[in-house]
C-alpha positions as CSV (number, residue, x, y, z in Angstrom):
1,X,63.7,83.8,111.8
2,X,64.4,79.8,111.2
3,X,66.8,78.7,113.3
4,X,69.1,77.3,111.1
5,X,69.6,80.6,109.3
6,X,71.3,82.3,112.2
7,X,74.4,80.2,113.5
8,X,75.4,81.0,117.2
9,X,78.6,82.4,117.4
10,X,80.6,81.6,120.9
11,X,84.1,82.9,120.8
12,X,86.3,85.8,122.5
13,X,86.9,87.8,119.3
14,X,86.2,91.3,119.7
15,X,84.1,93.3,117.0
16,X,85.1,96.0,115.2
17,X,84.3,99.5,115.9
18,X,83.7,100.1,112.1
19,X,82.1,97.9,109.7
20,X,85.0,96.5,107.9
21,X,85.1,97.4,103.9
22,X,83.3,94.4,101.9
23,X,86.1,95.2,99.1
24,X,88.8,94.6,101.2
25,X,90.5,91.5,100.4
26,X,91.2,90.0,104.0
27,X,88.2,90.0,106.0
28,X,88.1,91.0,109.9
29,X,89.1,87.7,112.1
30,X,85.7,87.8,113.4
31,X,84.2,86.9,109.9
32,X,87.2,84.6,109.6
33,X,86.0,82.5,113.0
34,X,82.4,82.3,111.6
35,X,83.8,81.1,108.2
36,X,85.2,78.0,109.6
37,X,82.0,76.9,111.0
38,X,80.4,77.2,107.7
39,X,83.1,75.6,105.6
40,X,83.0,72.6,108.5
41,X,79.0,72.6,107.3
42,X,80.0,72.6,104.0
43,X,81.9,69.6,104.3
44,X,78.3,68.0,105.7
45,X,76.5,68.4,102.6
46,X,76.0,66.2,99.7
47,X,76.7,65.9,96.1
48,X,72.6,65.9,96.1
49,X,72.8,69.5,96.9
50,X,75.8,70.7,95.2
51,X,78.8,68.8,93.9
52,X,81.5,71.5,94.1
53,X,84.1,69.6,92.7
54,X,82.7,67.7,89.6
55,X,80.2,69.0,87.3
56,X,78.9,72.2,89.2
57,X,82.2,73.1,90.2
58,X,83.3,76.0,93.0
59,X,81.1,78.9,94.4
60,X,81.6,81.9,96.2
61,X,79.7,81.9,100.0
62,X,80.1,84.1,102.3
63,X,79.3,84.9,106.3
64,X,78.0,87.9,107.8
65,X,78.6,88.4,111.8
66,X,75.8,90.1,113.4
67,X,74.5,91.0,116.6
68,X,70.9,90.0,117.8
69,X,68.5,93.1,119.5
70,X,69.8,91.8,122.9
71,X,73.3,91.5,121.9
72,X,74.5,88.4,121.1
73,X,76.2,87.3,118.4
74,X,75.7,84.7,115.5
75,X,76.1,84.8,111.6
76,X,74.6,84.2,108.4
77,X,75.4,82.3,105.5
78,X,74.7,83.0,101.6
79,X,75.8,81.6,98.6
80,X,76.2,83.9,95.1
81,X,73.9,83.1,92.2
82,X,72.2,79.0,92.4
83,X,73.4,76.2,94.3
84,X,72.6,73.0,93.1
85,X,70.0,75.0,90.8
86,X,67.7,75.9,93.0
87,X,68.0,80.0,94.3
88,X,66.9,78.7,98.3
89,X,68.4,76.1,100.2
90,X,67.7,75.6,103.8
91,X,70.1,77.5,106.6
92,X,71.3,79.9,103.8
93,X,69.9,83.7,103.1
94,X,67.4,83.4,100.4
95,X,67.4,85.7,97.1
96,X,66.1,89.4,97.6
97,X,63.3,89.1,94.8
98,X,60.0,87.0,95.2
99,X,61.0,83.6,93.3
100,X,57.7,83.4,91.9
101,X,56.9,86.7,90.6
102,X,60.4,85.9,89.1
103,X,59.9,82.8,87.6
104,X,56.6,84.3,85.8
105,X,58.7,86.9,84.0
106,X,61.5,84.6,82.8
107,X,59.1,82.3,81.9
108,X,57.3,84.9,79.6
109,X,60.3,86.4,78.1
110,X,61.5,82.9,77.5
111,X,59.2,82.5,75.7
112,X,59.2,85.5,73.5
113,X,63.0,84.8,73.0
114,X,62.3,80.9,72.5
115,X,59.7,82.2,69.4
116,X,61.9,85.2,67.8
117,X,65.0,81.6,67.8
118,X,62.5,79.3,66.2
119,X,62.0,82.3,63.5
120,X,65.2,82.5,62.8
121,X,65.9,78.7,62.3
122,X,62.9,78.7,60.1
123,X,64.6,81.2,57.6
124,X,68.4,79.3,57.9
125,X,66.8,76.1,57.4
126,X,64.2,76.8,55.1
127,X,64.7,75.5,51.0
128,X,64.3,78.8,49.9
129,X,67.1,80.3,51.9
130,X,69.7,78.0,51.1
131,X,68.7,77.7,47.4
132,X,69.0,81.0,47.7
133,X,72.7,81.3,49.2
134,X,74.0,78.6,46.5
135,X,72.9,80.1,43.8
136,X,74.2,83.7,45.2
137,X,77.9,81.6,45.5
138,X,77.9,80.0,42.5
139,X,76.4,83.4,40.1
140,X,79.5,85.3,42.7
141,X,81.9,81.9,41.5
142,X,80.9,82.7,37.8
143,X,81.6,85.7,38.2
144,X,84.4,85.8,39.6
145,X,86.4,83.7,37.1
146,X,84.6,85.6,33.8
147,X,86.6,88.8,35.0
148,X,89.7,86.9,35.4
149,X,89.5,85.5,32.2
150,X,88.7,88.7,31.1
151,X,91.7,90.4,32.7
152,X,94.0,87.9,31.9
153,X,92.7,88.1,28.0
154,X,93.3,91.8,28.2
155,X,97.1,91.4,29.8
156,X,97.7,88.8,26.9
157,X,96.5,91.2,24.0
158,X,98.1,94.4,25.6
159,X,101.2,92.8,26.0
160,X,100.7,91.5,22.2
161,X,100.3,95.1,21.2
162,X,102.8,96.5,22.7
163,X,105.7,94.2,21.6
164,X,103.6,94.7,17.8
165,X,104.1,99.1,18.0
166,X,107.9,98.4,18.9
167,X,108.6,96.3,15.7
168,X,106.4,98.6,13.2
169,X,106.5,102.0,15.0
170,X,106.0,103.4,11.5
171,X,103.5,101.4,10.3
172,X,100.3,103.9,11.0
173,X,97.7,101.9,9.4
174,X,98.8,99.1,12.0
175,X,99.0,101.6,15.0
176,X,95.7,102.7,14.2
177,X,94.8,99.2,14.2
178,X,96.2,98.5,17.0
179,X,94.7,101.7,19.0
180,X,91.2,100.4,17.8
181,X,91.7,97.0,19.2
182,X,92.6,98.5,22.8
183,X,89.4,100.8,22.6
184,X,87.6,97.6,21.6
185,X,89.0,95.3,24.9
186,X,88.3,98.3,27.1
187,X,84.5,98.4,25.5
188,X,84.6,94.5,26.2
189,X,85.7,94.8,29.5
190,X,83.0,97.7,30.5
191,X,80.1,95.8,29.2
192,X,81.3,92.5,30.8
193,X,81.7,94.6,34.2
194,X,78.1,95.9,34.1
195,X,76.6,92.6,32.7
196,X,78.1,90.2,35.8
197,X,76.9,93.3,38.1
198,X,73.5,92.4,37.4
199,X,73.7,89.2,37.3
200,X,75.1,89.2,41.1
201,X,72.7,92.0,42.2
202,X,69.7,89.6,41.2
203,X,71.5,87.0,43.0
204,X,71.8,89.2,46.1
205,X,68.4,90.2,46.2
206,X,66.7,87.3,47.4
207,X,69.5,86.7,49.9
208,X,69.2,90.3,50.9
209,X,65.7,89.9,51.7
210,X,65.9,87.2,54.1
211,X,69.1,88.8,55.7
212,X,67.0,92.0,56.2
213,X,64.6,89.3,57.6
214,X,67.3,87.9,60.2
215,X,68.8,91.1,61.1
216,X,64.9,92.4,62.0
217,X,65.0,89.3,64.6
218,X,68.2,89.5,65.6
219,X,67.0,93.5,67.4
220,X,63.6,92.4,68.0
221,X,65.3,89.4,70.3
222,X,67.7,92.5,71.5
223,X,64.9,94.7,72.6
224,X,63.4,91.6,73.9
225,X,65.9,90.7,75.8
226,X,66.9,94.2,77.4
227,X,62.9,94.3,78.3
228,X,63.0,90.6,80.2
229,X,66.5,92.2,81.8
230,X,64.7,95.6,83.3
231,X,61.9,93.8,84.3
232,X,63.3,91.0,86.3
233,X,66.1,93.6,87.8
234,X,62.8,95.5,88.6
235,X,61.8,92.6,90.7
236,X,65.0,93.0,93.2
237,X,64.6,95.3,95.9
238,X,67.3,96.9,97.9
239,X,67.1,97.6,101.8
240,X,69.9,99.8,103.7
241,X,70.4,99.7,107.1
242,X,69.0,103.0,107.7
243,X,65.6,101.9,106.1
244,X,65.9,103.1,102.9
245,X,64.5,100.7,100.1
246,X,65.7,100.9,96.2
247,X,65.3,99.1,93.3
248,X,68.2,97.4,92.2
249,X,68.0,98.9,88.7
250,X,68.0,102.6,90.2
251,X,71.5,102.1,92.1
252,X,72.8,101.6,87.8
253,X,72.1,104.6,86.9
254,X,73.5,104.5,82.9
255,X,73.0,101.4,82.2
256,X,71.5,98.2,83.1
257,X,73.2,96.2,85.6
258,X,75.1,93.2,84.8
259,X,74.1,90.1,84.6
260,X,74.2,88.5,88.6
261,X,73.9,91.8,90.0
262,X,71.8,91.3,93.4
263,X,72.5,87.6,93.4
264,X,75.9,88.3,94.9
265,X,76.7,86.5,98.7
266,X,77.5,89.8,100.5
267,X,74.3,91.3,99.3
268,X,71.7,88.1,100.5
269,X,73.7,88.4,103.4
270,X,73.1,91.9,104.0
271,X,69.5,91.8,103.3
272,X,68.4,89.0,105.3
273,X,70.3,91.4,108.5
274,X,68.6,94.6,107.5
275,X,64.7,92.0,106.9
276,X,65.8,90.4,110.5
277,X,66.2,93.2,112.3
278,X,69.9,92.4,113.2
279,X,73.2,94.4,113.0
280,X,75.8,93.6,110.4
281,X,79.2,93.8,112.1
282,X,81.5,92.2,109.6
283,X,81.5,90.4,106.4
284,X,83.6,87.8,105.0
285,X,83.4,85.4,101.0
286,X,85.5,82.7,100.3
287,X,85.8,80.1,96.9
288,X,84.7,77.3,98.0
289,X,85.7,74.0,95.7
290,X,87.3,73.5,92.1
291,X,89.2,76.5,91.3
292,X,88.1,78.3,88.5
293,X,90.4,80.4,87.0
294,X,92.1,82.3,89.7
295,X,89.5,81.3,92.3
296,X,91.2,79.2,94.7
297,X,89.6,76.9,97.1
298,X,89.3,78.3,100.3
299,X,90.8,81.7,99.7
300,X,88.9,84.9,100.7
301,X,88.0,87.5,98.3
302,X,86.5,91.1,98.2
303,X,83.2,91.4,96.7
304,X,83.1,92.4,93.2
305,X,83.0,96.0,92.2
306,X,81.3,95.4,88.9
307,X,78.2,94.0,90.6
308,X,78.5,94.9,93.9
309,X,80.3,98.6,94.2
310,X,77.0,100.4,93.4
311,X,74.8,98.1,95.5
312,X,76.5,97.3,98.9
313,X,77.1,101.0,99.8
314,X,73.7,101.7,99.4
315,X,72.9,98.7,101.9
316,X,75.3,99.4,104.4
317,X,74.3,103.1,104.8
318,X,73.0,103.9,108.6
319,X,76.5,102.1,110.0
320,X,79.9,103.3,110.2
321,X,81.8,101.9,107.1
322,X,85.4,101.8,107.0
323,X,87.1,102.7,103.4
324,X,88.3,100.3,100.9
325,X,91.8,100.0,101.3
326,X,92.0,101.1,97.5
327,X,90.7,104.6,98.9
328,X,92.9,104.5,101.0
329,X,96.6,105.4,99.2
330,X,99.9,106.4,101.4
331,X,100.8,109.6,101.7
332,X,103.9,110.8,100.3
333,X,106.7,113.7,100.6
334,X,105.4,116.6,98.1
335,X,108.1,116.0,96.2
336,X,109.0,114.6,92.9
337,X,110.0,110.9,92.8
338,X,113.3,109.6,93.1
339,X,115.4,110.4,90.5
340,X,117.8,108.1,88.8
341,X,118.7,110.2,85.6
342,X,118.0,113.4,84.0
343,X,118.9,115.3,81.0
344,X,117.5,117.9,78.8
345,X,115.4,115.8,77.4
346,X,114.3,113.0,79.6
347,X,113.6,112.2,83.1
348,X,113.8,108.4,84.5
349,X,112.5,108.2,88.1
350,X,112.0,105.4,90.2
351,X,108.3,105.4,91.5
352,X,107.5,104.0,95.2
353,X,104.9,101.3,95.6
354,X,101.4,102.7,96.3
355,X,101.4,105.5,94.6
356,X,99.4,106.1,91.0
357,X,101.3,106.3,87.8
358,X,99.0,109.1,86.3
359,X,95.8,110.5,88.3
360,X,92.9,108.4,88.6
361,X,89.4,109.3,89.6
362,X,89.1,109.4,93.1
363,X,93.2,110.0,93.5
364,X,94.8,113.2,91.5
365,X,98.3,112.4,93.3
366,X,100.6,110.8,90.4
367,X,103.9,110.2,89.0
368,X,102.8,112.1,86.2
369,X,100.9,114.7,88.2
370,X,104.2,115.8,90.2
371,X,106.1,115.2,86.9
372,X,103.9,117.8,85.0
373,X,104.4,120.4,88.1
374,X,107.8,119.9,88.2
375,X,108.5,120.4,84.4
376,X,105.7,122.6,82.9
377,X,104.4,121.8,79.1
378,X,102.2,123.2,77.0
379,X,100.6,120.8,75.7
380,X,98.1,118.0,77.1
381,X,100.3,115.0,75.8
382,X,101.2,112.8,79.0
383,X,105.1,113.1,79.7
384,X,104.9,108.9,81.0
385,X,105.9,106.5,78.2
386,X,104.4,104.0,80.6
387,X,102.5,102.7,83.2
388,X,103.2,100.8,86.4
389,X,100.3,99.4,88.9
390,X,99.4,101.7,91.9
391,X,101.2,98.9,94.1
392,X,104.4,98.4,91.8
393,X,107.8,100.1,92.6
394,X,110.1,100.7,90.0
395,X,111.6,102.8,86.9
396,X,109.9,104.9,84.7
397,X,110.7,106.9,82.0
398,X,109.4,110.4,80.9
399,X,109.9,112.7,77.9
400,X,110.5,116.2,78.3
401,X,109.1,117.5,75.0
402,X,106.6,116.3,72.3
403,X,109.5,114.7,70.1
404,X,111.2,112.8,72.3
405,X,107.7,111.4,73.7
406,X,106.7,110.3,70.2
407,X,110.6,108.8,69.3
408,X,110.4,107.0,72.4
409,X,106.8,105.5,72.1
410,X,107.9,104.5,68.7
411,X,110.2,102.0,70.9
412,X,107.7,101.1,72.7
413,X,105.6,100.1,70.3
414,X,108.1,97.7,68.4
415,X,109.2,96.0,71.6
416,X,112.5,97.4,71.2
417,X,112.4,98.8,75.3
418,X,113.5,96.3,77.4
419,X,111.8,96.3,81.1
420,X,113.0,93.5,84.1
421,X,110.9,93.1,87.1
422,X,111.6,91.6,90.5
423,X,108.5,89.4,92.0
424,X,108.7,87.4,95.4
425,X,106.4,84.7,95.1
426,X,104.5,82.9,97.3
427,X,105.4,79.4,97.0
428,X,108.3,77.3,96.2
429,X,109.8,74.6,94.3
430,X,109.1,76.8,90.8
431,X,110.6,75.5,87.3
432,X,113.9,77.5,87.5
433,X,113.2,79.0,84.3
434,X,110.6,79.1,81.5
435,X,107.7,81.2,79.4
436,X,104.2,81.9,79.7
437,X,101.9,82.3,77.4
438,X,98.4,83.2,79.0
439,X,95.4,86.1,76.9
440,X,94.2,88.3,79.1
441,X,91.5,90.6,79.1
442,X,89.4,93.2,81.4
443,X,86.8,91.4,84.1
444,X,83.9,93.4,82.9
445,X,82.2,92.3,86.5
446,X,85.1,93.2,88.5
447,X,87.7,95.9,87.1
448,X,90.7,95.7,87.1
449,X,90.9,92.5,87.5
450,X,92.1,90.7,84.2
451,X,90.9,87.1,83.5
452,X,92.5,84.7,81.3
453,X,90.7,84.4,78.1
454,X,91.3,82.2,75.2
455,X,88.4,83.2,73.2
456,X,88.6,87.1,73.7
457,X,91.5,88.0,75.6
458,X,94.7,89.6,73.8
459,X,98.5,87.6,73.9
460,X,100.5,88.2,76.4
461,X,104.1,86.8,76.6
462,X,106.1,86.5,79.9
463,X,109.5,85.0,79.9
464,X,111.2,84.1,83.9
465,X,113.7,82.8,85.7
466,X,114.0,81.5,89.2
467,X,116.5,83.9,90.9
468,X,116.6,82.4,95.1
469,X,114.8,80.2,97.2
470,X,113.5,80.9,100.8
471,X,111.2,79.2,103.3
472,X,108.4,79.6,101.7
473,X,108.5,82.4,98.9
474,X,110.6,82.2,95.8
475,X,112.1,85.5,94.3
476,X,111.9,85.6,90.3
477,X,112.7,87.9,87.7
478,X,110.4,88.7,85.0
479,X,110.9,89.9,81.3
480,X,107.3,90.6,80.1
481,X,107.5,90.9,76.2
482,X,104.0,92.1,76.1
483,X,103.1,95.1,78.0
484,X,99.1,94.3,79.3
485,X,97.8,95.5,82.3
486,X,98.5,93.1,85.4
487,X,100.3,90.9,83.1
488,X,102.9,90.0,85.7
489,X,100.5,89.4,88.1
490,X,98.1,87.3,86.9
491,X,100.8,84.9,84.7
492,X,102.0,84.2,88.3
493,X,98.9,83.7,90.0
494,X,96.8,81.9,87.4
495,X,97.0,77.9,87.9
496,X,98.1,77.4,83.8
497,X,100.6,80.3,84.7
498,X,103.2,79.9,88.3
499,X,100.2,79.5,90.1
500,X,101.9,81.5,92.9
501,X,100.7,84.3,93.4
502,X,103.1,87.6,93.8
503,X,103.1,87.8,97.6
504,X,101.1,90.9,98.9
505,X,99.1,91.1,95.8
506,X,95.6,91.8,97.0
507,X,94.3,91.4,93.6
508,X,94.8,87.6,92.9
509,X,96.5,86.6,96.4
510,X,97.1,87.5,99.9
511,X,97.8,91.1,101.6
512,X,101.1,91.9,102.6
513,X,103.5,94.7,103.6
514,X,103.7,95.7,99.9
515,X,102.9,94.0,96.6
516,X,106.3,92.6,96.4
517,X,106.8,93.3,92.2
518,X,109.3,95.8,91.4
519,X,110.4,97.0,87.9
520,X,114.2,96.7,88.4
521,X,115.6,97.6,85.0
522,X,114.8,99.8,82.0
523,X,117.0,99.9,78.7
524,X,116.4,102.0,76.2
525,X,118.0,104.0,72.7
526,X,118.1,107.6,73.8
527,X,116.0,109.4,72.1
528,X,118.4,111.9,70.7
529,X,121.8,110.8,71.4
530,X,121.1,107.6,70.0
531,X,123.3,105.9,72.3
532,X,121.9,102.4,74.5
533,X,120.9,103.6,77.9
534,X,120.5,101.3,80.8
535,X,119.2,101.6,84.4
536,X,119.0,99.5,87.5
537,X,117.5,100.3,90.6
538,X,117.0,97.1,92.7
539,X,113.7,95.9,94.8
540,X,113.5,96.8,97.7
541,X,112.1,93.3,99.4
542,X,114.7,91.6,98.3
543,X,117.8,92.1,100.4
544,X,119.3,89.5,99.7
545,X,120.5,90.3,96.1
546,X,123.6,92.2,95.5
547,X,122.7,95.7,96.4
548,X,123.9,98.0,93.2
549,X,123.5,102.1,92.9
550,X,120.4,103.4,91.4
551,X,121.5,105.1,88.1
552,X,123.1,104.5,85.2
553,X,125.1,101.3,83.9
């Protein structure tokens, strides 16, 4: 093995028993040490190899702690996807495909691609195409105008008509004049109809054809595509610890894997331990340079479950794994949730943090699971009008029957529930009050994280104000006018948002006791009294606000 790929490691940190999960946001403190000594070699090189704060921006890297065949221990280093566009750089794990073999195939299939574009730019700029698209607009134009003439020439003479059978209603000749014209308007009208049909269908055609022509390209680059895809995904193999090699594309088993799968940190890392012959102990990734998004410089993350949930499992088998901490839920009383009010025909209950509003697919324990036990329905219509996060505390309201469920959703859906939240956040000197305005939508490569999307992502709508100031967390209150999922979280985390993240969020900040975010109050129009209905329950982190009785108010 080169010597600058595995760093010494000198330092009285114990390892852990288990192999710490690489989805676990805080990594082990052993993986933390090693770290620093690559971020204090990161400050070493130069904008010649990667400029991580100017054009090329941050990157995710990450260590791997491992012990040598007589015991000692050092670390790896990896960065995910290109640095400085090249896939190797000297004292960091290299890719787990052969370059070259690589670099054929792209090559080829660029090409293919590059061929099946410069076909379709052909047609689009070709004479006969756009001849072919103005004349299509301008027969469509004519058209157009002929049956609005044409209508507004046949409103005109009805309305001509009908003022003429008022004044001679006995006058037949002239009625039966009058009936002839309308026949002869709506015989006008027919042939003018079928004759500006034709005319635009032999305008179409041509367009037609080279559309057909276009849309032929557009799945031939598809397949093409796909085909480059599978065959460069075929290139990656897959080691485990306990000798088993895969394909990468196997470990997807219905579908192909997304784009960057295999070129992750954690799973270079990995590979160049299992190729090595050493022992992974502990893992650790980190941003490293501009933030992007809700990347932060220096911050540790979990590897992503999009890309790396089916992969890294399969690597890691032959050690002792521990769980991600996601897997891992608290256990509560078999009981139903705190109540805060009941009646015959709803339920509002005030859900503790870590437990799942309805069942998931590893966890069947819910709020709506012990709701359903509790209050037995027929019917497979979810009592929950809502949802909070597996780590949020807070009210909730439930419908007892079918009509109540579908009055109350009705208020849902036109905004007219209103929903408070208490956050702690970790930082301070915040605006003391103001909106946000951030689209989100799903991380594809990472659910459940949301991103912030201008281009894709749907409104969301967050309106705060500054409640207390502490050392070094401020606690807010948050009216979300939009309902998306982790909207709360990310408006306070993102940098265009608070950029403070809710403390304990281990989603887009740091791990804590809790996830400090807790939906305080809930307002409603009962759904058959009709009468305003109002609950508070405060959070639970934050003793310093005036403590009020759970219930009604």
């Amino acid at each position: 093995m080169s010597v600058e790929l595995l760093q010494p490691l000198d330092c009285d940190i114990a390892p852990p028993q288990q192999f710490p999960s690489p989805f676990n946001n805080q990594p082990h403190e052993l993986a933390g040490f090693a770290a620093k000594h690559l971020q204090k070699r990161l400050t070493t090189l130069t904008a010649a190899t990667h400029d991580f704060n100017a054009s090329r921006g941050g990157k995710m890297l990450g260590v791997l702690v491992v012990a040598t065949p007589d015991n000692r221990l050092g670390y790896l280093s990896a960065f995910s996807g290109m640095l400085g566009g090249h896939w190797n750089v000297a004292g960091f794990a290299p890719v787990v495909f052969d370059q070259d073999r690589h670099a054929i195939l792209l090559q080829e299939g660029q090409q293919q691609l590059n061929a099946i574009d410069q076909a379709q730019q052909q047609i689009l700029r070709s004479p006969e195409y756009t001849n072919a698209v103005k004349q299509q607009q301008s027969v469509q134009q004519e058209a157009d105008q002929r049956i609005a003439d044409n209508r507004q020439l046949n409103t005109n003479n009805k309305k001509q008509r009908s003022e003429l059978r008022k004044a001679h209603a006995s006058d037949a000749e002239l009625l039966k004049v009058l009936d002839q014209q309308s026949r002869e308007d709506k015989r006008t009208r027919q042939q003018l109809q079928h004759e500006v049909k034709r005319k635009v269908a032999e305008a179409d055609a041509p367009v037609v054809r080279f559309t057909s022509e276009l849309r032929e390209l557009k799945n031939r680059r598809r397949k093409v595509s796909a085909n480059l895809q599978r065959k460069l995904f075929d290139e990656y193999t897959i080691h485990s610890v306990a000798s088993r090699s895969v394909k990468l594309r196997s470990l997807f088993t219905d579908k192909l894997p997304p784009g960057g799968a295999g070129d992750c940190a954690a799973v270079k890392l990995i590979n160049a331990a299992i190729t090595e012959r050493l022992t992974p102990l502990c893992l650790g990734e980190f941003w490293w340079g501009a933030a992007v998004g809700l990347r932060q410089h220096g911050r540790f993350y979990p590897a992503c479950r999009g890309k790396c949930r089916p992969i890294l499992p399969h690597m890691l088998q032959g050690l002792s794994v521990e769980a991600p901490r996601y897997e891992q839920p608290p256990v509560f009383a078999p009981d139903l949730p705190s109540v805060v009010y009941e009646d015959d025909a709803i339920v509002v209950v005030n859900k503790p943090s870590g437990m799942l509003s309805v069942p998931g697919h590893a966890i069947t324990d819910s709020v709506e699971a012990r709701l359903r036990k509790h209050y037995p329905v027929t019917s497979n219509q979810t009592l929950l009008l809502h949802r909070l996060d597996q780590p949020t505390s807070g009210l909730m309201v439930a419908a007892k029957s079918a009509p109540v469920h579908k009055h109350l959703h009705l208020q849902f859906q036109q905004r007219k529930v209103q929903k408070r939240y208490i956050a702690r956040l970790a930082a301070t000197g915040l605006p003391a009050s103001g909106e946000i305005h951030l689209p989100l939508r799903v991380d594809i490569d990472d659910r459940p994280r949301q991103l912030v999307c201008h281009q894709h992502g749907k409104p969301a709508h967050t309106v705060y104000r500054v409640l207390s100031k502490e050392a070094n967390t401020t606690l807010v209150e948050f009216q979300p006018v939009t309902g998306r999922t982790h909207q709360l979280r990310v408006h306070a985390a993102h940098p265009h948002g608070l950029n403070a993240a809710i403390v304990g969020d281990e989603l887009y900040g740091q791990p804590a006791d809790r996830l400090h975010l807790h939906a305080q109050a809930l307002s409603f129009t009962h759904p058959v009294t009709e009468k305003p209905m109002s609950f508070t329950v405060p959070a639970p982190f934050a003793e310093n606000q005036k403590r009020q009785p759970g219930g009604l108010t």
